[in-house]
N, C-alpha and C positions, 0 to 999 in steps of 0.2 A: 223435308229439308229444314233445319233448322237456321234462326236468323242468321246466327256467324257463317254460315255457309254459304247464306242464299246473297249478305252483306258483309263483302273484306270490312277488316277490322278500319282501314284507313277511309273507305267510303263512307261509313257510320260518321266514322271522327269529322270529314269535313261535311257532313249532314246537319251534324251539331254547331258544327262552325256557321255556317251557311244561316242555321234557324236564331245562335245568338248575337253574331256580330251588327246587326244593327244598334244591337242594343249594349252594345261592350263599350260605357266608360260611368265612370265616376261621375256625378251630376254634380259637386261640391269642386269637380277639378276641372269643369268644361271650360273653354275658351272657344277654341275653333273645334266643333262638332266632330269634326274627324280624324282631328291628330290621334286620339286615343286607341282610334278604328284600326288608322293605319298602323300604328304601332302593333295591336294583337293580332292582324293578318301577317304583319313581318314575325313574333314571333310563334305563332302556329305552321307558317309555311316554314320557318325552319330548323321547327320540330320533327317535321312532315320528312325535312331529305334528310334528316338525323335517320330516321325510320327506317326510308327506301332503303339508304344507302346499306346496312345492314339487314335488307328484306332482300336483299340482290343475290338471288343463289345460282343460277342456273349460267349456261355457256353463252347463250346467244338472249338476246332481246329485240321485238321487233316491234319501233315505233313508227308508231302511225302521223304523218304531220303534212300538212298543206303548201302551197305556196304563202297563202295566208301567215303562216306561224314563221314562215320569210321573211316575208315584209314589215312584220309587226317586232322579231328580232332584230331586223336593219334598226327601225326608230330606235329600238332600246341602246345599240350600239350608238347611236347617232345621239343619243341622249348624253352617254358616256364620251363621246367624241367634243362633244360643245365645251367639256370641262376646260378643255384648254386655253380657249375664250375667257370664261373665268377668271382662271386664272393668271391671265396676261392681264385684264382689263380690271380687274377685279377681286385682287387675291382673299381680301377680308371676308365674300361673298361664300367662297369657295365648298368651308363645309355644308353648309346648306345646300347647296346645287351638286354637291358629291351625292350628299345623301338623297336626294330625289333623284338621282340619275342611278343607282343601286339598287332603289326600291323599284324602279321600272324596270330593269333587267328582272326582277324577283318574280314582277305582274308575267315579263312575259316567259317565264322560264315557267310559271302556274297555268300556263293558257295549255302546253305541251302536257303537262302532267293530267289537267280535266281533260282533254280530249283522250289520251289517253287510259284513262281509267273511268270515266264514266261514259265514254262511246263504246266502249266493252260490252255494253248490256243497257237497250232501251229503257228497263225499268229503274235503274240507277238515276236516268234523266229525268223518265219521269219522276220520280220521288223526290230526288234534288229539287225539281222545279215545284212539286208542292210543297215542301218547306220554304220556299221564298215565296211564295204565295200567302203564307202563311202570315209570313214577316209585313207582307204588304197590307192584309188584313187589319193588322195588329196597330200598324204605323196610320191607317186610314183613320182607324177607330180613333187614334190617339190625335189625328188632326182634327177631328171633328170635335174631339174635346177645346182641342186650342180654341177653334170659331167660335165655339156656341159660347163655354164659360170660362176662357182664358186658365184651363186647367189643362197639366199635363199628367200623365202614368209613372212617367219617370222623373218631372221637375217639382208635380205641384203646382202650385200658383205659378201663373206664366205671362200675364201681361195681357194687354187692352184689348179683347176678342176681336173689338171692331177696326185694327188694324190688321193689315197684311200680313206683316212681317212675324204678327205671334202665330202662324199656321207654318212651325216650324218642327213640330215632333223632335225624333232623334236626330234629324239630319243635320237640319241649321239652316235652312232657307227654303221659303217657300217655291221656288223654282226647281230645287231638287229634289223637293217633294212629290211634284206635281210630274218630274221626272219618273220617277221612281214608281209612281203611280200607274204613269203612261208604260212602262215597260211588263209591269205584273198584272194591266187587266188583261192583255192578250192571253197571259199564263192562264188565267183565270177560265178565260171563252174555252182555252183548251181543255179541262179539267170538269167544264160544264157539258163542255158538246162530243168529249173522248167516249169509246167503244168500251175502253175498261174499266168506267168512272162509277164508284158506288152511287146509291142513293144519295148518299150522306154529303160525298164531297160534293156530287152534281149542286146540292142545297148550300153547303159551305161556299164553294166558285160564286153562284149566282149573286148571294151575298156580301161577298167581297166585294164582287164585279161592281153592283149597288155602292156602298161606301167607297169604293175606291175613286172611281168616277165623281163621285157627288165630291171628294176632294180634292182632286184633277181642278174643275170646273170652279170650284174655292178659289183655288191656288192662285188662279187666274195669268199664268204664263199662255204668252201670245205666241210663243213657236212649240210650246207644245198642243193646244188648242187644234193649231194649223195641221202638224206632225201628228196628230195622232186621228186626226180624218184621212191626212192620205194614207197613213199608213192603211186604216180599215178597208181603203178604196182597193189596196194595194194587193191587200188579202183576199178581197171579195173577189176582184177579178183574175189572178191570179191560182186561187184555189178553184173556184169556178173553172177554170180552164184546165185546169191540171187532174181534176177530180174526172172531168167528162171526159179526157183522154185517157185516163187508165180505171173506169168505171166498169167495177162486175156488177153482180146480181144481187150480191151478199151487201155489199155499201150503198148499194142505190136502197134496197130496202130497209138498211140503217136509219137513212139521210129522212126518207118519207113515217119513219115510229116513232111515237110517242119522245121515247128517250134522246130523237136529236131533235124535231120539231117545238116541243117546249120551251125547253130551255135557249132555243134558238130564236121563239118567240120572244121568250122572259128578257133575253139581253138586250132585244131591238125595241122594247118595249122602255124597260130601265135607261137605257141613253137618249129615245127620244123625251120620254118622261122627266129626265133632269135637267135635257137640253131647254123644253118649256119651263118647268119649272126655275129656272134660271136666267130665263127673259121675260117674264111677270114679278111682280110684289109677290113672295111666298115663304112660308117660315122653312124652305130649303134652303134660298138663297138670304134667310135674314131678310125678311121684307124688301128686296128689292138693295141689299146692298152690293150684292154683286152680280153685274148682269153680262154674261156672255157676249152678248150681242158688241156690247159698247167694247169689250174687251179684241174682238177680232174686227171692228174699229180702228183699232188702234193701231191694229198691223200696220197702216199705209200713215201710219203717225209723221210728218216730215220730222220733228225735233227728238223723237224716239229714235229712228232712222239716223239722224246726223249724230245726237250722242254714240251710237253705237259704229259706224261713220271714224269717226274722231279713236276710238278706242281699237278699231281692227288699222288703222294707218299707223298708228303709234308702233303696232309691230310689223308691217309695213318697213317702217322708216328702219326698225331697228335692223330688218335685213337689209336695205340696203344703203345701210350708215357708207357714205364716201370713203368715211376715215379709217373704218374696219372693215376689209376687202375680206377678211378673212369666215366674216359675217355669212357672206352668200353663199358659202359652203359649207360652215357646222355652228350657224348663229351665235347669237351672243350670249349665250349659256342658258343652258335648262332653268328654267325659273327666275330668271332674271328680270320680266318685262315687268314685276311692278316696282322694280329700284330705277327704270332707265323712262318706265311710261311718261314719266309729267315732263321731264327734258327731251321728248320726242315727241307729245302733244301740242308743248311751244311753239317748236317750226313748223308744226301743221296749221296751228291757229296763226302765226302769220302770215302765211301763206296765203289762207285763207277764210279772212277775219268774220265775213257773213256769214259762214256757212259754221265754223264751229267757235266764233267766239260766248255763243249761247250755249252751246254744247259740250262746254266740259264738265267731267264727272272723276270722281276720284277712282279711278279703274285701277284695281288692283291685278284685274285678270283682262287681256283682250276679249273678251266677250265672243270667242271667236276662237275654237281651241286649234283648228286649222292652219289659221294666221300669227297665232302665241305660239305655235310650232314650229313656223317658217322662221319669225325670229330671234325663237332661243336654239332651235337645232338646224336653221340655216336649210337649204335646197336636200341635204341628204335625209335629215327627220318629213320635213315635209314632203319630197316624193314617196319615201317610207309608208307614209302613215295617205298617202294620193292611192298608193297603188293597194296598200290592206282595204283601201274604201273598195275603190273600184274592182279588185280581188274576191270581195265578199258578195258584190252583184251578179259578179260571174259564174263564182260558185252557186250563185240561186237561178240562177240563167239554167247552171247546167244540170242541177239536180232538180230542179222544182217538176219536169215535165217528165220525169223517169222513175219517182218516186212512188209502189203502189201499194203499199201499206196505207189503209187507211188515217190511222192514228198518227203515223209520220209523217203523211202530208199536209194536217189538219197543224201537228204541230212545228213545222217547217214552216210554213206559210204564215201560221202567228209570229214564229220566229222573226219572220222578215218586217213584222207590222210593230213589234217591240224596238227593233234596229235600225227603222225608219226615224222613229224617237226618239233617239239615243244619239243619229246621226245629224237628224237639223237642228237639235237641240245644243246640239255642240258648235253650230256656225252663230249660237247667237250667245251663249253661257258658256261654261266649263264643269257640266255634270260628271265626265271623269277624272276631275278631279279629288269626289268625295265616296266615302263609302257608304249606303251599302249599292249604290251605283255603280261604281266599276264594278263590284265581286258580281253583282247579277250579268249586269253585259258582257263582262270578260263570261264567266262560264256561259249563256247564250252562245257567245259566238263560238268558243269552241264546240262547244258538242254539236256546234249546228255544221262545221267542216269534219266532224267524223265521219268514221264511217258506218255510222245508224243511219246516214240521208244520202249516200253513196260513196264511190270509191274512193281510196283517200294514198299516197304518196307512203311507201314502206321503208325503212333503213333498218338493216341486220344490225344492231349492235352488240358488241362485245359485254360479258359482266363487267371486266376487268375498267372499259371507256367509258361504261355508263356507272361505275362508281367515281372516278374518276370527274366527271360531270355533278354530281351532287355534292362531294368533295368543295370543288371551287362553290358553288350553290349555297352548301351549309357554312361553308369562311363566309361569303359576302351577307348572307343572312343573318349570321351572326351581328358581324360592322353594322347594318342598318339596323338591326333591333338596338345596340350601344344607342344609334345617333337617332333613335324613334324615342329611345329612352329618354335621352338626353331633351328631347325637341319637346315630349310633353310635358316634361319639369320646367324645361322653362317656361313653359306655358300656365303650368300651375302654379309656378313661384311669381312669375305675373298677376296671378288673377287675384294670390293672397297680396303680394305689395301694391296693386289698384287697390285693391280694397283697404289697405291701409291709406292710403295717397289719399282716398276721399275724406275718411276719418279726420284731417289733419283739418281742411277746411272747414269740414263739422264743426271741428273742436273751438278753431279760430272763430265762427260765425259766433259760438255763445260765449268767448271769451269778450271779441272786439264789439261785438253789438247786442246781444242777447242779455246778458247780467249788466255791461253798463247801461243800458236801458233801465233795466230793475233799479240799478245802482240810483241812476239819476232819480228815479219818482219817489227812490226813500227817503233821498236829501232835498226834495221839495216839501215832503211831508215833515218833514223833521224841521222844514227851516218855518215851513208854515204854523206850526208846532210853537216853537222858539220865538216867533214873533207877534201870538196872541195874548191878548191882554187879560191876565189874571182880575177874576173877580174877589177872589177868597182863599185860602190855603188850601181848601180840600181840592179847588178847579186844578191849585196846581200841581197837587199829588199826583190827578189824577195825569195832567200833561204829563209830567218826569215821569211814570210810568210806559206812559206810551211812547215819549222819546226813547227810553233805555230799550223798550222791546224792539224799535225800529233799529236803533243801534244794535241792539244784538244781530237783528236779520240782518244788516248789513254786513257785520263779518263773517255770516254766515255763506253770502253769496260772495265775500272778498276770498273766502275760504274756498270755496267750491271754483272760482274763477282759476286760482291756485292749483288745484288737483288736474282743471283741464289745459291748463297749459303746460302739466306734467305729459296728460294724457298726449295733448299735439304731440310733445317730443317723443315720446316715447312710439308713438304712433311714425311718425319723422324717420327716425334711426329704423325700426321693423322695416318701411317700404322699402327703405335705400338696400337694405342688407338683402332683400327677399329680389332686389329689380338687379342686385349685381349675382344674387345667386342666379336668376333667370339667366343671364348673359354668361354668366360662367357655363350652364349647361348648352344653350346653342348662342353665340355670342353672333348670329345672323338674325335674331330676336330682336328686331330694333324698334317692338313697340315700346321695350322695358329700357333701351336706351334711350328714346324719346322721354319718357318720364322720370328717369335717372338725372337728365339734362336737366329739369327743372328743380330738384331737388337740390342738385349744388347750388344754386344759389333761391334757395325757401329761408326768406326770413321769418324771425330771426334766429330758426332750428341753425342754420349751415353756420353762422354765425356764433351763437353757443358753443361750438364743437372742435372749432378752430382754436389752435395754440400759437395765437398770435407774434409770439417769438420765435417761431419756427415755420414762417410762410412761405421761406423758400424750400422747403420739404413740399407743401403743396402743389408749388411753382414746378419743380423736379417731377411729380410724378410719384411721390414716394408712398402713395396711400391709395386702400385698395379702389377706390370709387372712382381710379385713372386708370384702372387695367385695363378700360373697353374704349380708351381716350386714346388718340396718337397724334406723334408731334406733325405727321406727312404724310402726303398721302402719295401710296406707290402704284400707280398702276393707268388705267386712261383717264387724264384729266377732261376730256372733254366731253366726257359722259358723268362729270360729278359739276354741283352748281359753283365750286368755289374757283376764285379768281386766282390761285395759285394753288402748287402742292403744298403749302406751307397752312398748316393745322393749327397748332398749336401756340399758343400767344400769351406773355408774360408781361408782368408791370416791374417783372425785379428786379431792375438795374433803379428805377426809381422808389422802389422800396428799400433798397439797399442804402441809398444816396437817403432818403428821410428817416429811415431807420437812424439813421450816423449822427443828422441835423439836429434832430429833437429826440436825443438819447430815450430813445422806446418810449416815446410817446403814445398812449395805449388808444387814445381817441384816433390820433393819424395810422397807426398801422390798424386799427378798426375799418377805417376809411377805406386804409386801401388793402385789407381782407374781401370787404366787402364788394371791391370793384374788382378784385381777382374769381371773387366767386361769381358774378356775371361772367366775366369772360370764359371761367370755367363750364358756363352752362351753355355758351356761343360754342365753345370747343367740341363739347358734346355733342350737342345737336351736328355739327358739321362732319365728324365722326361717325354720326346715325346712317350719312346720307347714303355709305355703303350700304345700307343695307332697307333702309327704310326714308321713304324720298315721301313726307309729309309736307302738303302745301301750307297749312302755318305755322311751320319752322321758319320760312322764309322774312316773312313779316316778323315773326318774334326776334330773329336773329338783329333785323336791323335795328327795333326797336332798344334792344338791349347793346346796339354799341351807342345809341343816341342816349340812353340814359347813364351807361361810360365814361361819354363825353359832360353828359351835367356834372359827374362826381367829379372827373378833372380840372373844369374850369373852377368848383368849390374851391380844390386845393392849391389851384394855383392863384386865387384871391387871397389866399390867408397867405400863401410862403411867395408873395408878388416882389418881393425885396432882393431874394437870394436868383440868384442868373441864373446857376447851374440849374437849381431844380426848376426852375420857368422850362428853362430849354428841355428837358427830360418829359418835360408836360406837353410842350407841344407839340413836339416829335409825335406824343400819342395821342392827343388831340389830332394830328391831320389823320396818322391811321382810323382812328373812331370816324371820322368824317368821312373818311374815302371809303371803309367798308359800310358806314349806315345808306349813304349814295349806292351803292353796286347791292345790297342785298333788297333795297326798297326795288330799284330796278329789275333786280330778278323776279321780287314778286308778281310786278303786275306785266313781265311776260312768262309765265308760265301761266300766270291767270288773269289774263287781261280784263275779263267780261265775266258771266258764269255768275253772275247775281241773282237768277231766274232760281238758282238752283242752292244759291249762298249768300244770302242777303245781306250779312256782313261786309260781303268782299266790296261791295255797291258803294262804300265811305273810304275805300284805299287809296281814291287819288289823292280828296279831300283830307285826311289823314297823311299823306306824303307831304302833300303841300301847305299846311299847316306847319308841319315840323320842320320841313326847308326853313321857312320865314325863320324859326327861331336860329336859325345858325348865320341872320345879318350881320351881327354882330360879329362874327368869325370869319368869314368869306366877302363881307361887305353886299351892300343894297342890291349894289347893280347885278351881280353875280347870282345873288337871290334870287333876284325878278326873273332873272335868265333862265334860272333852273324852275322856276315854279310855271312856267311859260312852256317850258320842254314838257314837264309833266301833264299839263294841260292840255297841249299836242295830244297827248297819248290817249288822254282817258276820252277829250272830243270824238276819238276815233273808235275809243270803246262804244261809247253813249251811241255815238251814230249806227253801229253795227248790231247794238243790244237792241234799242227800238224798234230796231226792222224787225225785230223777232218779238221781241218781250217788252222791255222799256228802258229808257235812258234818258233821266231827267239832272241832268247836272244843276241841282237848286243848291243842294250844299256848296256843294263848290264856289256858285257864283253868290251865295251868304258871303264867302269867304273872300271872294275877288271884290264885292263892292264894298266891304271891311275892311279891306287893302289898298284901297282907290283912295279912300279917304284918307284912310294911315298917310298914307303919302301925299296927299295934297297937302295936307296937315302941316307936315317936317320938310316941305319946301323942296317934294321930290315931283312936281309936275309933268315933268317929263319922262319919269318912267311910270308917275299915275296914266296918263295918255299913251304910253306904249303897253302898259296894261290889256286900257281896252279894248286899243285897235287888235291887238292880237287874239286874246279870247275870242273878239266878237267874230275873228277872224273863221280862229278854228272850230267853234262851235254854231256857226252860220246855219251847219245842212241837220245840227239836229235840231236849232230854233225852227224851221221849217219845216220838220218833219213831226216836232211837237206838235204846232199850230194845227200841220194836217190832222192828224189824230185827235186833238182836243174838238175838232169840228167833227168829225167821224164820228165820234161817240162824246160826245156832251157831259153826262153823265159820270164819267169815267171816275175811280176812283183816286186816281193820279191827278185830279184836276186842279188841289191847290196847291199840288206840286209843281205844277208844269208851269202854271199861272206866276206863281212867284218867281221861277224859271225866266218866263217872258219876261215880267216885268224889268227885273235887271239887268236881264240881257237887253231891254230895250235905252234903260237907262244909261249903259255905258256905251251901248252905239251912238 
């Protein structure tokens, strides 16, 4: 029998698929590891019903399908059903959560076609499954590259071996590695301990099994560690039991030769061997840098446990939002929970300040793909994807003990120890999320409901309905390869304008600091030069010589400073064009609107660029870097952080009005280009938050209406004479005040605490309240006091709740209160000096007290001169 015979033409082809899609993307165009993936699975699959559909010749077809491929079409429906949510709540969102809600009907429309054609014949499966074996192999080796010498196969040089995060291969995170790992050493066992396994592969399995494991055990995820011991327990006793109840003569004799004893040796010998190895100092584990031990430790981690905690309530909340009833029935849209996560973390953390105000984490994914199910696709995705669980145990329930093929039970039963992994692995990550993870567990689980492992559910179908079927299959195939197309460009038009975006500060570093440095020690040389006292005519030939060379180098570096402030802009104008092309191709892309934001106002690029005669063209919207800008926002306001639907904000009633006053004065429309272009990048980022919900936008935002507000009070000192434009001024003077108030506020609840983890954020009260103080002047003293007193409230509560976990030393702060005490004793404000500190000392009581305890607990502490100066002030103003 010849190959094409013995393998259809479409088997081969997704054999090939199966052995390269790990490794299918461009290394010059990566962002996120798997857009690329997913894209060439969307277009090979629908190449594939290009195929069928014209392979379809005969009257009748009869597919074989479970209840399994039920449950798992419900979710994809229910994926498809959540759109609507979307787009009530969310229209801007909407292509993105189209297109992943299309590409999941695609997964499960490919689940029906592998069970189908590769349960046709055992040996298809097996062969299929040593080509991911293979893959896993390959992917091992290439992590073991990452640990040892921060080298990759496909990247090259790859970063600090002795962190984690570079033990990332092709996949992009060491948790899905280590996934990935856990699901292909089972393959492995079976290809070492199989009836029809060569010499060769029995040697290849073994040594996979070795590398594979040994980077399992690297990876160091703590629910795979966990997940793939039960899993083996799962097998052990399981096949155990199943083996002794349909045991001939012919496997019992297998079981006891050479050929299964070895190798059954060699594997028990290899896991405990790396297991030790792995809890001693040994150059497997890098001298002891990663020890097992500590890492299943960690499991009963409380603040591990609470971050994770904090991230599975967040979609919790999102199903059952109050305000959208509609939530508990088809969720708040597929892929939604990292635009809605940090606004539904908020009321958790108030809720329940000790428990997660330590515990926030920038969760892009619930950590929890069960719970990120319930609420983006609501009760119908979630029992959907409840019942394919609990379907698929049933299905092992009912076939594991009737199965008596040897090689079928052996590879059933590993089946189950792979999908063990795959399945707790998903209560704590989102491994299917990425490839080559789905494509292996998706094909596991089908071929494992074939009928290679028993009986399976038949439907007669028509040529005529089953083309008809690949028909609709090849249209939405197509649609998702466009918007897979579109989703990696943007992704690569991103990665080229970051990399311009940094360029930009390069260029600035050696413009503003790098050559005027040089600059500066030519002209001390030169002045040092110029002010020594000639002895003779030759001394001073000899100086004017050396002055004129120093002068030469100095135009030479005026010269070169020259070429790189070309280079900024030039560099300037490329990000902006490459971050609006990004958003042109998926405009749900909102890291490149995020960095678009700050572009509009990058001095003094944005500035240069501007035709200051024509600002209200800007104002309007007339230029392309506002196609991803809007004036409103239409959809639920109360899953977006802004205080109204109203977007979009202009200065051009009072640019129109100064424009008039001081006939195009080029310095005042400068001025006020350049406080349009802040607000231009406020607009932005507000605009982002459809789609991309960054916690320091929040902060940025307020900051940039506080420095708004400086450029206004400038202009309205110089124009203090004329009424009208006063009044024009401070119309927007109170708006810059009211929104820098509301978006400081926003900051520090949605991140009240979270210092442990962000140490910057540990100065944002301090930072609030500093900045208040300057607006005395505006709102008056006493109104100050009041507000910087309200903030103080807040963060007391932070501090008190951070302690109990980590630390919470308010010394800055009370730097800042006892420099305010005096301020005010000073200017004859006594009495709100004394309402000061009765208040502070008020609200900061129970973490004085809880310092103290601590400072005597551990002595030593390295917080100690913090805490100390802490007390001190705090004593001083009680």
């Amino acid at each position: 029998m010849n190959v094409r015979s013995k393998y259809p033409a479409d088997i081969m082809a997704m054999g090939v698929f199966f052995l390269v899609l790990p490794f299918l993307m461009v290394p010059s165009w990566v962002y996120e590891y798997s857009t690329q993936k997913h894209l060439v699975f969307a277009l090979f699959y629908t190449a594939m019903f290009f195929v069928y559909l014209f392979k379809l010749n005969k009257e009748k077809y009869e597919i074989s399908y479970s209840l399994n491929h039920i449950y798992f079409s419900l979710f994809g429906l229910a994926s498809v059903f959540s759109l609507i949510n979307v787009f009530i709540q969310n229209k801007y969102y909407f292509r993105y959560s189209f297109e992943v809600a299309l590409y999941i009907s695609i997964i499960v429309f490919v689940s029906y076609i592998l069970t189908n054609r590769f349960g046709k014949d055992f040996k298809f499966i097996e062969d299929a499954l040593f080509i991911f074996l293979i893959t896993g192999f390959i992917i091992g080796v290439d992590g073991l590259l990452n640990k040892f010498f921060g080298y990759d196969i496909f990247f090259g040089k790859y970063g600090d071996p002795s962190q984690r995060i570079t033990l990332r291969t092709t996949i992009g995170n060491p948790n899905f590695v280590s996934d990935y790992m856990g699901q292909m050493i089972p393959i492995g066992i079976y290809f070492a301990l199989s009836k029809n396994s060569s010499l060769l592969k029995r040697v290849f399995s073994i040594i996979s099994i070795f590398v594979m494991f040994w980077v399992l055990l690297f990876a160091q995820t703590r629910s795979i560690y966990l997940s793939f011991f039960l899993g083996m327990a799962i097998f052990a006793i399981f096949f155990s039991i199943s083996f002794l109840k349909n045991k001939n003569d012919e496997d019992i004799n297998y079981i006891k030769s050479k050929k299964f004893l070895i190798p059954m040796i060699l594997i028990i010998l290899i896991i405990s061997f790396l297991l030790i190895m792995f809890n001693i100092p040994s150059p497997f584990n890098k001298g002891g840098e990663v020890v097992a031990a500590k890492r299943f430790e960690a499991i009963t981690s409380v603040s591990s446990w609470d971050e994770r905690t904090l991230s599975w309530l967040a979609a919790v909340e999102q199903w059952k939002d109050p305000n959208h009833l509609l939530n508990r029935f088809i969720g708040g849209g597929i892929v939604t929970y990292p635009v809605y996560a940090v606004r539904y973390m908020a009321d958790i953390q108030a809720r329940n300040p000790e428990k997660f105000y330590y515990a926030w984490n920038n969760f892009k994914r619930a950590h929890n793909d069960y719970l990120q199910v319930l609420g983006e696709t609501g009760l119908f995705g979630f029992i959907s994807i409840m019942l394919l669980l609990f379907g698929l145990i049933t299905v092992f329930f009912k076939r594991v003990f009737n199965i008596k093929d040897f090689n079928k039970l052996l590879m059933f039963n590993l089946f189950a120890w792979s999908l063990t992994i795959v399945a707790i692995h998903s209560a704590t990550e989102f491994p299917m999320h990425l490839h080559p993870n789905i494509m292996s567990a998706l094909f596991i689980i089908s071929v494992a409901v074939s009928e290679q492992f028993g009986e399976t559910k038949k439907v007669s179908i028509s040529s005529k309905t089953l083309k008809s079927v690949f028909v609709v299959f090849f249209i939405i195939g197509i649609l998702v390869s466009f918007l897979k197309i579109n989703s990696t460009a943007a992704e690569i038009y991103f990665k080229t304008a970051n990399a311009e975006y940094m360029k930009i500060d390069a260029y600035q570093n050696v413009v503003k600091n790098q050559i005027p440095n040089i600059i500066n020690q030519i002209d001390t040389q030169i002045s040092k030069l110029k002010n020594y006292k000639v002895s003779n005519p030759l001394e001073l030939q000899k100086i004017s010589s050396e002055i004129q060379k120093l002068e030469d180098e100095k135009k030479k570096y005026l010269n070169t400073k020259r070429e790189y402030e070309n280079k900024a802009f030039e560099s300037y104008k490329k990000a902006k064009e490459y971050f609006l092309k990004s958003l042109k191709a998926n405009p749900a892309f909102g890291k490149s609107g995020f960095y678009l934001a700050q572009l509009l106002a990058k001095t003094p690029y944005r500035l240069m660029e501007i035709d200051y005669n024509k600002l209200t063209d800007y104002m309007d919207m007339k230029y392309p870097e506002y196609d991803f800008m809007f004036k409103k926002f239409e959809g639920a306001l109360d899953l977006m952080p802004y205080s109204s639907s109203q977007i979009r904000f202009t200065i051009k009633n009072l640019y129109l009005l100064l424009k008039e006053k001081t006939n195009g004065n080029p310095e005042v429309l400068q001025a006020l280009a350049y406080i349009q272009s802040l607000q231009d990048e406020i607009d932005q980022l507000k605009s982002n938050y459809t789609s991309f919900n960054e916690k320091n936008a929040y902060r940025l935002i307020s900051k940039l209406n506080v420095i708004i507000f400086q450029n206004l009070n400038n202009l309205e000192r110089y124009f203090n004479e004329d009424k009208n434009i006063v009044e024009e001024i401070e119309k927007l003077k109170k708006h810059y005040y009211t929104q820098f108030v509301y978006w400081y506020d926003k900051t520090i609840e949605i991140l009240p605490g979270g210092w442990n983890r962000f140490p910057e954020w540990e100065d944002v009260y301090t930072e609030y309240m500093k900045i208040m103080f300057n607006f005395n002047g505006y709102i008056g003293m006493e109104k100050t006091i009041n507000n910087i007193l309200k903030i103080a409230e807040k963060e007391a509560k932070a501090d008190y709740y951070m302690m109990k976990k980590t630390r919470g030393i308010p010394d800055k702060s009370f730097a800042f209160f006892e420099d305010l005490y005096f301020y005010l004793k000073s200017n004859g404000n006594s009495e709100l000096a004394i309402k000061l500190a009765e208040h502070v000392t008020k609200f900061y009581s129970e973490v004085y007290n809880y310092n103290l305890l601590y400072l005597e607990r551990y002595p030593d502490t390295r917080y100690k001169s913090r805490i100390e100066n802490f007390k001190r002030v705090y004593e001083f103003l009680k």
